[in-house]
N, C-alpha and C positions, 0 to 999 in steps of 0.2 A: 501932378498927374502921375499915376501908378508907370510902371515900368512894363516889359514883358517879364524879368526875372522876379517882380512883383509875386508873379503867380507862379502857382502850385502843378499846374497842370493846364492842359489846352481847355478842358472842360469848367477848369473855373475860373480862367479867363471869360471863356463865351457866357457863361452865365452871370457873373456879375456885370458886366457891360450891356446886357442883355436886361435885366430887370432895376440898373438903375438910368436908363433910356441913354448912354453916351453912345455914341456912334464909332469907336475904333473896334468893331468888329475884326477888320481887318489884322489889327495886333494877331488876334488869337490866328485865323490863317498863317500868318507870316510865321508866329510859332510855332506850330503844327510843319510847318514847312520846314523851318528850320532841325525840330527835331528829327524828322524823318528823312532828311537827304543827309544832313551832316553831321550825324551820329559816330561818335568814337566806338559804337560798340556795338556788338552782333550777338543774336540769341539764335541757334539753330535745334529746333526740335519741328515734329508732323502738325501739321494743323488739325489734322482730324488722327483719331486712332480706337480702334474698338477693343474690348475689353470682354473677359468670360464672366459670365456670373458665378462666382463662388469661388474662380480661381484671383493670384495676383495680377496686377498691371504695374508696365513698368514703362516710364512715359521717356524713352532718350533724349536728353539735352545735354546741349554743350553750348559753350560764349567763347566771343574772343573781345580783343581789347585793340585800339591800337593807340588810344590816348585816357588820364584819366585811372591810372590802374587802383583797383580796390585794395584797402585795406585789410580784406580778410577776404582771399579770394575761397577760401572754404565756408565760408557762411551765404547757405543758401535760403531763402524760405521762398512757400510757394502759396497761393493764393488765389483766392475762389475770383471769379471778375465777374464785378457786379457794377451797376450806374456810381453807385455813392458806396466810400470807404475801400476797405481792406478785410475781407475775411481771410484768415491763417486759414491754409490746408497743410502744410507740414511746417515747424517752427523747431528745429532741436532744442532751442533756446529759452523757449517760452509754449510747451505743450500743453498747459493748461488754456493757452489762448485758441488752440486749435477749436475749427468748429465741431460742433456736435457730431456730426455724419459723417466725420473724417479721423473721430479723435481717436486715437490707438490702431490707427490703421495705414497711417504714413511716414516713412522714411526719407532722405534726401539721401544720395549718391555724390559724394562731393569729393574734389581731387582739385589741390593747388595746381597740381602739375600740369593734368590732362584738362582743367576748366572744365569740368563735367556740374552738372545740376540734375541730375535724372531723378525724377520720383519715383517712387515704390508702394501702389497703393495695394495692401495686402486685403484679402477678400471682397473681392469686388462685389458690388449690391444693386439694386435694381434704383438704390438715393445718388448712385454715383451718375446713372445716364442722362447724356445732355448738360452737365459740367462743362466747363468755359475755365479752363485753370492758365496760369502762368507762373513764373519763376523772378526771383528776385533776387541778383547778387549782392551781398553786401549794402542791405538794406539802409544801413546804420550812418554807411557813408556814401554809398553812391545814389544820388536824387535821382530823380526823376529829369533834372535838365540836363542831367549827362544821357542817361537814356532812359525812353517810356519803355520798363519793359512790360505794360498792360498790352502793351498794341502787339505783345507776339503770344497769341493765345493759342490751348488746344485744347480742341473738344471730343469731351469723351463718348464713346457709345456702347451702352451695353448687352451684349446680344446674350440668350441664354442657350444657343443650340451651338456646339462646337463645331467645327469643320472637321471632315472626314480628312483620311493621310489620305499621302498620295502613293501608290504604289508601280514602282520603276525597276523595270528588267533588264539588265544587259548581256552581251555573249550570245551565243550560238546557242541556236533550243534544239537541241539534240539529247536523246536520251541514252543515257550514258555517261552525261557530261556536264562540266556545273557552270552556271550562269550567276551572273551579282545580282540579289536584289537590294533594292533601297525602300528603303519606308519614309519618308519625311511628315512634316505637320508643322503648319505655320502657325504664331502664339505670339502673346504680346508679354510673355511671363517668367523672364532668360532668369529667375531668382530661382524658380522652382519650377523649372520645365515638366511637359511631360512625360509619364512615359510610355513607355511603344512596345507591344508585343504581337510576335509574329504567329502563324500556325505553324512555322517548319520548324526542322532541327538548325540548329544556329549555329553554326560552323566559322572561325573568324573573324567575329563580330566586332562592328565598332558603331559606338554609340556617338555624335559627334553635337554641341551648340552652334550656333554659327547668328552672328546680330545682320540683321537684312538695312537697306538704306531706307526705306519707308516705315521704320520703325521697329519694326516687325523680327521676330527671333524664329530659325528653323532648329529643330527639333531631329535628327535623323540618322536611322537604324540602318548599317549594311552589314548583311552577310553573306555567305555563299552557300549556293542551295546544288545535290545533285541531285540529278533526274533521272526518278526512275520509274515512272508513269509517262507515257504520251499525252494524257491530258490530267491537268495538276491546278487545284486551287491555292492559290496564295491570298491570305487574309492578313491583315493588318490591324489592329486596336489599339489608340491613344486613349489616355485617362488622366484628363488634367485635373492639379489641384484643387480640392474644390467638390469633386465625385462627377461630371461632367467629362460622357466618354464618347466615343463616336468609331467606325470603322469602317472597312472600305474591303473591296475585294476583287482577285484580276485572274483571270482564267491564263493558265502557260499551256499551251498546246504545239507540243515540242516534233521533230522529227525523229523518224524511227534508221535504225542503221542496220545492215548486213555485214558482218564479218567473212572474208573468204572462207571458202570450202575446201578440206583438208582432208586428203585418204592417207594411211598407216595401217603399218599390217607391226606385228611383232617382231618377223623376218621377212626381208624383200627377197627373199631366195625361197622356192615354192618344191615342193617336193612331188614327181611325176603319181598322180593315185590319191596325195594324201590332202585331208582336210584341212583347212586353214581359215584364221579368219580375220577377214580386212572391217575396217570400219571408215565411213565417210561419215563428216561433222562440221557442221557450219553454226555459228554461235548471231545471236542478232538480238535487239533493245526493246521488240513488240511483240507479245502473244499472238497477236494476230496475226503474226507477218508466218506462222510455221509452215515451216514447207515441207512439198512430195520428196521425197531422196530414192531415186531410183538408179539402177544399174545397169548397163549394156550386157549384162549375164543375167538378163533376168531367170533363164531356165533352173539358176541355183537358189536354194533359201535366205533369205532375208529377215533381218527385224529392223523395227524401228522405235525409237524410243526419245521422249521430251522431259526436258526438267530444267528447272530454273538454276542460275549458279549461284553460289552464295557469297557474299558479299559485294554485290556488284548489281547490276541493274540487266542482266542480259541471261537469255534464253539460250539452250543449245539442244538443236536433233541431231540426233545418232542413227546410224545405219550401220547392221552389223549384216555382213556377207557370208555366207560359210560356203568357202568356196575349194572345190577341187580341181586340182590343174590336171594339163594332158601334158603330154611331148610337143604338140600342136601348138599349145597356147605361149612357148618359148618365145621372147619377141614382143608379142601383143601386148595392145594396152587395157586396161583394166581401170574401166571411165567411173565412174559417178555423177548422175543430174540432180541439182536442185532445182524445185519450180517453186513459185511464191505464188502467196496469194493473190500480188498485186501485178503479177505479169512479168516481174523478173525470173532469168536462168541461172544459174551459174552452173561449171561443172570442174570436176579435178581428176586425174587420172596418177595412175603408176602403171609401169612399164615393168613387164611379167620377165622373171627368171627362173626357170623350171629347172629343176635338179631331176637325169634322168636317173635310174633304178639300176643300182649292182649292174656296171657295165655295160648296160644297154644291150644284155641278150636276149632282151625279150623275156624275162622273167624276172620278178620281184620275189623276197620273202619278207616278214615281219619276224623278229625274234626280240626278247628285251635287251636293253643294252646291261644291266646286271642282273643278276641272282645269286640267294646265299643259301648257301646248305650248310651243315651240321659234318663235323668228321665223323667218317664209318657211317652214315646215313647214304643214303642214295640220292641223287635229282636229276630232274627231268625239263629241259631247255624245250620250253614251248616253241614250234616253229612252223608256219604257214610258209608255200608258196603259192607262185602265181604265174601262169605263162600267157602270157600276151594276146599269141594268136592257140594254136594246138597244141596239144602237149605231147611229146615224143613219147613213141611207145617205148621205146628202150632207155629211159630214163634215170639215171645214176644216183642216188643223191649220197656222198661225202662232208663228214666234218671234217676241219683244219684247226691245226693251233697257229693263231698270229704270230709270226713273225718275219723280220722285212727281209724278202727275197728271197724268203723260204717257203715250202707247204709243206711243215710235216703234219701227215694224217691225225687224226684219233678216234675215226671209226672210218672205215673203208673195208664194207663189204667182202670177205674172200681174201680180203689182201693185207699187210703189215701195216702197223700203227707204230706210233711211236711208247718205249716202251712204259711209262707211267701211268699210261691209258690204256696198255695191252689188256686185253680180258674184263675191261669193264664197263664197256659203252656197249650199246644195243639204239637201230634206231624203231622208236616204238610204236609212230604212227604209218598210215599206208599211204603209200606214193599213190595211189588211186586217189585220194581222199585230199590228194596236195598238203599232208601231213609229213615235213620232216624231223619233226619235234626227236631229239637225242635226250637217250638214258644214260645216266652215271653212276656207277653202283659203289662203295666202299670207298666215298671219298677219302683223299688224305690231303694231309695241310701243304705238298706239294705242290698241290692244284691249284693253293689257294692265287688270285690274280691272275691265271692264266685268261687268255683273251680264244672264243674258239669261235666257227662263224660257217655256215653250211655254204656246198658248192652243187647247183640242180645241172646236171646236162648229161650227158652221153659218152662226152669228155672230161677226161681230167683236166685243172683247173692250170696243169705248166702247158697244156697242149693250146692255150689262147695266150694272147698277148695280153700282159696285164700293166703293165707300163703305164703311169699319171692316174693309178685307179688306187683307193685306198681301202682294204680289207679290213683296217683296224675301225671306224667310223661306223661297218656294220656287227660288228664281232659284240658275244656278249662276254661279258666279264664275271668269272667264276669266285665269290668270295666264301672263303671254306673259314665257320668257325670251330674251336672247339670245347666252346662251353655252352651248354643249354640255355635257351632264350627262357627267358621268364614269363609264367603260362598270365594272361590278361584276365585276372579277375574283378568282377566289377556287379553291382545293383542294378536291376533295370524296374525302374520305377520308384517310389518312395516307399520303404515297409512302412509299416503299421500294426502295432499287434493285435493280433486277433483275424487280420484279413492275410490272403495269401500273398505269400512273397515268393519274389523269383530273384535268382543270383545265376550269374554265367562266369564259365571260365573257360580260355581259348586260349590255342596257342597255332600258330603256323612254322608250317615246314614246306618240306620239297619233294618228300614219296611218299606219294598217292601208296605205294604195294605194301610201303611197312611204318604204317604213323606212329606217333609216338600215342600210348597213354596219357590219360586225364582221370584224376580222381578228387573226390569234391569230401572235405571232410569235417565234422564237427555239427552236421546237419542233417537231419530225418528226410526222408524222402528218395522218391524216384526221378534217376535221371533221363534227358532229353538227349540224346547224340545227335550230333550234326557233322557232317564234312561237305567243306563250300569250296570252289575253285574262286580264289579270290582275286588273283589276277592272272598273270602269264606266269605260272610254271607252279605259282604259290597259291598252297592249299589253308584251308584253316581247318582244325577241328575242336568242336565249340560242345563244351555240355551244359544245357540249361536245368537247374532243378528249382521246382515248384515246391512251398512247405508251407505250412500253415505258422505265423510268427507270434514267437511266443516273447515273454519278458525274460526267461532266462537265454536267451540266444546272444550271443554277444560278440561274435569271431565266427569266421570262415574261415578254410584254407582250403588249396587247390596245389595238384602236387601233380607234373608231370615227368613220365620214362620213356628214354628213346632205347631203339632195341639195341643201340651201341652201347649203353649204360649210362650214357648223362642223365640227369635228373633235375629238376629246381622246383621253387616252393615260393607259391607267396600267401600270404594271410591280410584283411583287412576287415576291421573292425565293422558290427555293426550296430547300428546305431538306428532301433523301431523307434517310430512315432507312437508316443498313448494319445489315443484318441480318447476322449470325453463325450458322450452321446447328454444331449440338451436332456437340462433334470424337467423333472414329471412328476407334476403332484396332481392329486385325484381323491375323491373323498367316494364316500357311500352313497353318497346321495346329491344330486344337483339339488334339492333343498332341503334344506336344514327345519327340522322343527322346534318350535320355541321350548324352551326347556327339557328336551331330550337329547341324550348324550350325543355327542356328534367325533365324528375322527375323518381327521384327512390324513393322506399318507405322501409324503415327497421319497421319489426314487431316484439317485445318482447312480449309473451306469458308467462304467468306464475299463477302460482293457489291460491297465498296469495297477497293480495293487502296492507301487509304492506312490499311487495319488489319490492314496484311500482321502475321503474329505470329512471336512466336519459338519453339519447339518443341523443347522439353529434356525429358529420363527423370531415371526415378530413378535409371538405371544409366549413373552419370555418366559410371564408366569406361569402357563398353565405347564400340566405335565406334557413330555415327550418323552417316547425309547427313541434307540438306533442301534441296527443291528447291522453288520458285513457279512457278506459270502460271499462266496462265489458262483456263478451263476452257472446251476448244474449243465453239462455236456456243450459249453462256449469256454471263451478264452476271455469273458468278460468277470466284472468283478460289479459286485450290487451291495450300495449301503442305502438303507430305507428306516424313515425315522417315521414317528407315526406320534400325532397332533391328538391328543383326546380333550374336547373339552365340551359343555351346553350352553349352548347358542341360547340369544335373550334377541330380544325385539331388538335393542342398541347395534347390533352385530348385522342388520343387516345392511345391504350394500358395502361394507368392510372388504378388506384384502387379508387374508390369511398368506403369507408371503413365506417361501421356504430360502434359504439363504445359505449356499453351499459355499466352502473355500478349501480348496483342493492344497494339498501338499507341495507340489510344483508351483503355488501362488495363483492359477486360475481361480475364478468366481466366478460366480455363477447363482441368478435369483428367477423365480418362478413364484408365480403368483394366483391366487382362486377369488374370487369375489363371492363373499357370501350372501346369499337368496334365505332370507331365514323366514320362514311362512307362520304364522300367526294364526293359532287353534280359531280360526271364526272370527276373528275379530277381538281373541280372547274373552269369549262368550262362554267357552264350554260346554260347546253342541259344534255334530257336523252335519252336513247330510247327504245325500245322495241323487244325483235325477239324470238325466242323460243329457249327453251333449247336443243331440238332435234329435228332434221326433218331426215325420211327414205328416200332413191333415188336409185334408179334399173341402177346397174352397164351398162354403153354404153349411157343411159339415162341421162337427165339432173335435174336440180332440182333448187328451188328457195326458199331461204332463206325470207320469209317478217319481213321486217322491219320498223317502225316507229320511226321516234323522235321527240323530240319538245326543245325546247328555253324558258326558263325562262323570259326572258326580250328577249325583239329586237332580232328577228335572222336577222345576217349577208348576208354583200350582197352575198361578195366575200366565199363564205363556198363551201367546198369540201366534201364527202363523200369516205372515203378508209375503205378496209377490208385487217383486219390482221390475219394470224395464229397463236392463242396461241403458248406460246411457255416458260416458264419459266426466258430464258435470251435472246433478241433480241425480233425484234419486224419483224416479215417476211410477205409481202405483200401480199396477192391476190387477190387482186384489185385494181392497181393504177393509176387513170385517165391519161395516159400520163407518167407515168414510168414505172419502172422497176417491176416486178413482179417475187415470187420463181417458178421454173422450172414447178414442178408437174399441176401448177394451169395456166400456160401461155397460154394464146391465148383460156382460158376456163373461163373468167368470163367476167359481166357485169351488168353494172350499172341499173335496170328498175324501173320503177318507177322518180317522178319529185321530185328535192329539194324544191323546188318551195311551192309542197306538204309535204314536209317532209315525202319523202317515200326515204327508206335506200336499199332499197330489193334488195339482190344479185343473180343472175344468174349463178349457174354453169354447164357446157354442158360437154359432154362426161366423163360422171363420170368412174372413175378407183377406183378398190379396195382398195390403196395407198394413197384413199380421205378417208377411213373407218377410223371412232373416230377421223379424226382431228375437231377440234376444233375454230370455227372464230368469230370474234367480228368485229365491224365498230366504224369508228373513226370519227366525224362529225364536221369539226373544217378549218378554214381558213389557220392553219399551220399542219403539219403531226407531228404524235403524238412524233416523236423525238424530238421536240424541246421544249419537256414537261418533266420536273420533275415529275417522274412514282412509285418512290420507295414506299413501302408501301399501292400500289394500285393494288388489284388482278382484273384484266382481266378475270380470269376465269371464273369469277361466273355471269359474263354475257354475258358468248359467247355461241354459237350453236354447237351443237353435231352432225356430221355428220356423217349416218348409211349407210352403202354402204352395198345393198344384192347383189349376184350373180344371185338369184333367182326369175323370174317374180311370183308375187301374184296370183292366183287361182282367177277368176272371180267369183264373187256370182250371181248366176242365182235363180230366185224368179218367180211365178204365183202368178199374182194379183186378187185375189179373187178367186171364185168358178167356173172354166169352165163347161157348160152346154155342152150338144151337140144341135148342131144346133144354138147356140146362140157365139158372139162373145166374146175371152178371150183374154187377158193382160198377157204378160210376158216380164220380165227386165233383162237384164244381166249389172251388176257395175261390175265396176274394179278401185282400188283408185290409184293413183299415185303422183308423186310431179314436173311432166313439162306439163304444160299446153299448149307450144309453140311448144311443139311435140308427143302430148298426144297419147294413144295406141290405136291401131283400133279394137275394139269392133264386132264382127262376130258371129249373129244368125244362125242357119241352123236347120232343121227338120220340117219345117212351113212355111208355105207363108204370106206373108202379108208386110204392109211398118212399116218401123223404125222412130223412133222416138228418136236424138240425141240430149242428155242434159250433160252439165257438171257445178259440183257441187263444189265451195269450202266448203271441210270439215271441216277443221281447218287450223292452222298456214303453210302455203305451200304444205297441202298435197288438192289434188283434187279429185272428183270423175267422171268420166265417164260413164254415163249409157244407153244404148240403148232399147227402149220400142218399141216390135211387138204388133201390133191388127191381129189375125185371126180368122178365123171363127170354131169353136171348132169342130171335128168329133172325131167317136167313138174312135180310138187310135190312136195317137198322140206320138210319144215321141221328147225332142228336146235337 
């Protein structure tokens, strides 16, 4: 009797005991038992696990042992599990043994160390889904009754739609500020993961694998994102091996911030009068959040102003004050409100320092705090006052020279000065006018630095206490040179030769009573004087000269004299623009005729004659001149070359091209398209008939025509008329043929060839003739049997104008009827059929008629019938 180590396996155990009828079923149980509780050895991989289509799969296994150990713990093979046998699905050993749907597409994963057996099936397929695989250590040596490892299987699944990431936010969502995002994506594919792409800027990035315990490998992207939107899409794309990609997407709808409210002025010390300006500013993360900035002074001007900051996610409004203090406002504070949109306030203040005015007598002045004169010139120290409340009638005004603890004078009315300033101050404006502006006459360089400063009152200035007040702070400062400034000469605007140019030269000083001279040299023309008060004390005096710019112009100078005898000079080069005016070509004729000489002319205009150019065609061979001048009574310069050649049928539609290239290396091309017109069709006849003629519907009408023969006209020549027509060529008029309906058995030929008269006849005109359009064909063959392409018809046929409407006769008195003596009267009527022209009918008068008919023009006729009768008192007719 067999054994149980007899058998191979629990399965053929039961089956040979089973089909040769012995009854120890039970054996196989008992086996089966024994293998599965008292196994030396462990397989740990998923029972189930799914897999991408087209990406790899990567199936984790590992064993352990605790009796029993293999021989070759790195010899793995894996195998398909089936009722009966062994299919190889990876074999290192024996690859040729691999099955078909498997071969060159699996690896094993094998380590002594770590007992790993993990498969690697690369490109997964739609043969692999619903697979049943296991593993096998050590095939060679460990059987099956150390352990079944069929009985630890995993089944594959293959899905073809990837799973979307997941996308994960951490941190504070506040804009301004950066938060983590993470991208992950779950995969069964840790050989050749995915990869992960974001929508943002990727700041700090880390890319990371990570193996999951259900098999399964994460994939996942963190960077840091900042914020600078309130609401912000974050998008995610994986793209697994394989071309099999997926995405996802997560709205960040972040919180907005306010920054405090901040006023600053330049100086927190505010001067009593004078204008200053404060600004309040609050900075915040949302466009929308911009607030009102308003001010507890609303009665002074304001601006407001918004702009985003750059580099940074935040907004900032500005409020600009421009505000003037009192004596009053010493103390006070000086607030700023913000309002939001969303119902918040804020506000910020500073607390006002007023500086009161020279002493606090109730009167201010302005003067500058320097100015500079010229030795032995004069100047004049601008100076306004101001009195508070009333201004004394008996009102003093004194200048001082700064010094501490001193007041020596240097202009005091009636009284002594000190003596470097004896005899040469004057004050020049009127104390009515709160002008104390000081003259200084014959400066000298002893002056120079001295500090002076005006005193307004009734009193002189040791009769107050001056004690903690500082005189030098208001004082101006006298700077005396003694070399001439140099005069500012300068271009205003860009010259150009040919067009006017203007050049200025100025220079400032300090007396208005004796300016210096200006003289402009090296340049034609009349000058512009100017004297401008340019600021407090300082004058300019500027001469503009206008001239027409030429190419030999090339330098300026400007040379100024002060009546002390300094002098200076400066020169600066000038430098016109040549302008080039767009070249011009132009022929004799917009069309050319076939074999008759033809000339086009290209004209290069330009304003400097050293960018005279050269002027070449495209028609290299034919002849051309070119001649230069100058272009009489301009500042222009003209080179024109002139194209002679005869135009052939080939030429037309062509470009006759002119091709300029300037000295300076500009170029320059213009171009003509040639219209080369074709004697008839190159027939050798033209002829003549008008572009419109009018004809009264039922009535007839007659088109006149001429033509003529360049050479010889033929014996055998035929005369047809065609209706325009774009494509075809439709008859109506064909001596002996066929003719289109509308116009059948209504036209003919009048007039002799003989004569070369074309002239067509059309009878019973119909509305259905209105605007068409006919021309005549003058030729021994009819015009089919002529190459026509390129040849418009239209522009020499006749417009025919069909009214429904008879013309109103014009009825005229010729001259002045008398009574008792004979009068003249006409009735016209024009028409265009002569062969049945209209009958003309006087009534209201006696007398006989008098019938004439008149050609007026090209087919149109006139009709006129003239009575003589004998004139009585009334008359009408």
């Amino acid at each position: 009797m067999k054994t149980l180590n007899d058998y191979s396996s629990v399965e053929e155990c039961y089956t040979i005991n089973k089909m040769s009828g012995s009854g120890p079923f039970f054996l196989c149980f008992c086996l089966a038992y024994i293998l599965c509780s008292s196994s030396a050895w462990e397989v740990k991989m998923p029972r189930n696990i799914k897999g991408l289509l087209g990406s790899c799969l990567v199936i984790p296994c590992s064993y352990d042992y605790y009796q029993y150990p293999p021989k070759r713990p790195d010899r793995v093979v894996w195998y398909q599990y089936v009722s009966r046998g062994y299919p190889i699905v990876s074999d290192n050993w024996n690859r040729n043994d691999v099955l078909d749907i498997f071969k060159g597409r699996t690896s094993v994963y094998t380590s002594s160390h770590h007992r790993t057996c993990s498969l690697l099936i690369k490109r997964v397929t739609l043969a692999d889904h619903s697979q049943k695989l296991y593993p096998w250590v050590d095939p060679e040596n460990v059987g099956w009754r150390t352990y079944p490892f069929y009985d630890t299987t995993v089944t594959v699944e293959v899905v073809g739609t990837a799973d979307p990431p997941v996308i994960e936010i951490f941190g504070n969502k506040v804009v301004g500020q950066s938060v983590t995002v993470q991208c992950s994506v779950y995969h069964t594919c840790p050989t050749y993961p995915p990869s992960l792409r974001l929508n943002i800027p990727l700041r700090n990035e880390r890319l990371t694998h990570s193996p999951l315990s259900d098999g399964r490998s994460k994939t996942m992207v963190t960077t840091t994102l900042f914020i600078e939107k309130e609401y912000q899409t974050v998008e995610c794309y994986v793209q697994h091996r394989g071309g099999r990609s997926a995405s996802a997407s997560k709205t960040l709808t972040s919180q907005c911030s306010i920054s405090g409210l901040t006023v600053s002025s330049a100086s927190y010390e505010f001067l009593e009068g004078d204008q200053s300006t404060v600004t309040c500013s609050v900075s915040y993360t949302c466009y929308r959040n911009i607030p009102t900035l308003t001010w507890n002074y609303g009665n002074m001007p304001a601006s407001s102003d918004t702009s985003k900051l750059s580099g940074g996610a935040q907004w900032r409004t500005v409020s600009t004050l421009t505000f003037t203090a009192s004596a009053n406002d010493n103390g006070r504070s000086l607030i700023c409100y913000a309002r939001f949109p969303g119902g918040q306030t804020k506000e910020a203040s500073v607390t006002l320092r007023v500086k009161r005015n020279i002493l606090n007598l109730g009167w201010s002045f302005t003067a500058p705090a320097t100015i500079t004169g010229l030795k032995g010139s004069c100047l004049i120290i601008p100076c306004k006052f101001l009195y508070k409340n009333s201004q004394p009638n008996n009102l003093k005004v004194i200048w001082y020279l700064y010094q501490r603890n001193k007041y020596p004078a240097v202009f005091n009315q009636g009284e002594s000065v000190i003596s470097k300033f004896h005899g040469r101050t004057s004050l020049t404006g009127s104390v009515t006018e709160k002008n104390c502006s000081l003259k200084i006459e014959r400066l000298d360089m002893s002056h120079n630095r001295d500090r002076l400063y005006p005193w307004m009152d009734k009193n002189p200035i040791d009769s107050y206490r001056t004690i903690d007040h500082t005189f030098f702070d208001s004082s101006t400062k006298l700077i005396v040179s003694e070399h001439a400034p140099e005069p500012q000469l300068g271009i205003i605007g860009i010259l150009k030769v040919g067009e006017q140019g203007t050049v200025s030269c100025s220079v400032r000083h300090t007396c208005f009573s004796a300016p210096p001279t200006l003289t402009l040299k090296d340049l034609p023309g009349t000058n512009q004087n100017m004297d401008t008060l340019v600021s407090e004390g300082i004058w300019e005096r500027k001469i503009i000269r206008t001239w027409t710019v030429k190419e030999e112009h090339e330098s300026v100078s400007c040379a100024v004299n002060y009546p002390a005898g300094q002098s200076a000079e400066k020169s600066i080069p000038l430098t016109a623009e040549c302008s080039i005016s767009p070249l011009n070509i132009s022929s004799t004729s917009d069309e050319f005729l076939e074999g008759y000489d033809s000339k086009v002319t290209c004209t290069a205009l330009y304003t400097c004659h050293k960018n005279t150019p050269t002027l070449t065609w495209n028609y290299g061979s034919v002849a051309a001149s070119a001649n230069t001048e100058k272009v009489p009574g301009e500042t222009q310069w003209r080179t024109v070359s002139m194209l002679s050649f005869k135009s052939s049928p080939s030429d037309n539609g062509r470009s006759v091209t002119c091709f300029a290239k300037f000295k300076g290396g500009q170029t320059q091309e213009v171009s003509i398209s040639l219209r080369v017109k074709r004697n008839i069709l190159n027939r050798g006849w033209s002829f003549n008939a008008p572009s419109t003629i009018i004809g009264l519907k039922g009535s007839c009408l007659i088109i006149p025509c001429k033509f003529s023969y360049k050479n010889s006209q033929p014996n055998d020549l035929q005369v047809m008329w065609y209706l325009y027509q774009i494509n075809g060529f439709p008859a109506v008029f064909n001596q002996g043929g066929s003719v289109i309906s509308k116009f059948d058995g209504r036209t003919s030929l009048i007039g002799s060839v003989v004569e070369q008269n074309c002239s067509l006849k059309i009878e019973r005109l119909e509305m259905s003739h209105n605007h068409d359009r006919l021309y005549p064909w003058i030729d021994k063959n009819s015009i089919t049997s002529y190459h026509t392409v390129g040849h418009s018809f239209y522009d020499g046929s006749t417009e025919l104008s069909v009214s429904e409407h008879a013309p109103e006769p014009e009825l005229n008195i010729i001259g002045t009827p008398r009574v008792g003596e004979q009068g003249t009267v006409s009735c016209s009527v024009r028409h265009a059929c002569i062969s049945a022209p209209p009958t003309v009918t006087l009534n209201g008068i006696p007398g006989k008629d008098q019938i004439m008919d008149t050609l007026v023009s090209d087919g149109i006729w006139e009709r006129t019938v003239e009575r003589f009768w004998e004139v009585k008192k009334s008359t009408r007719v």
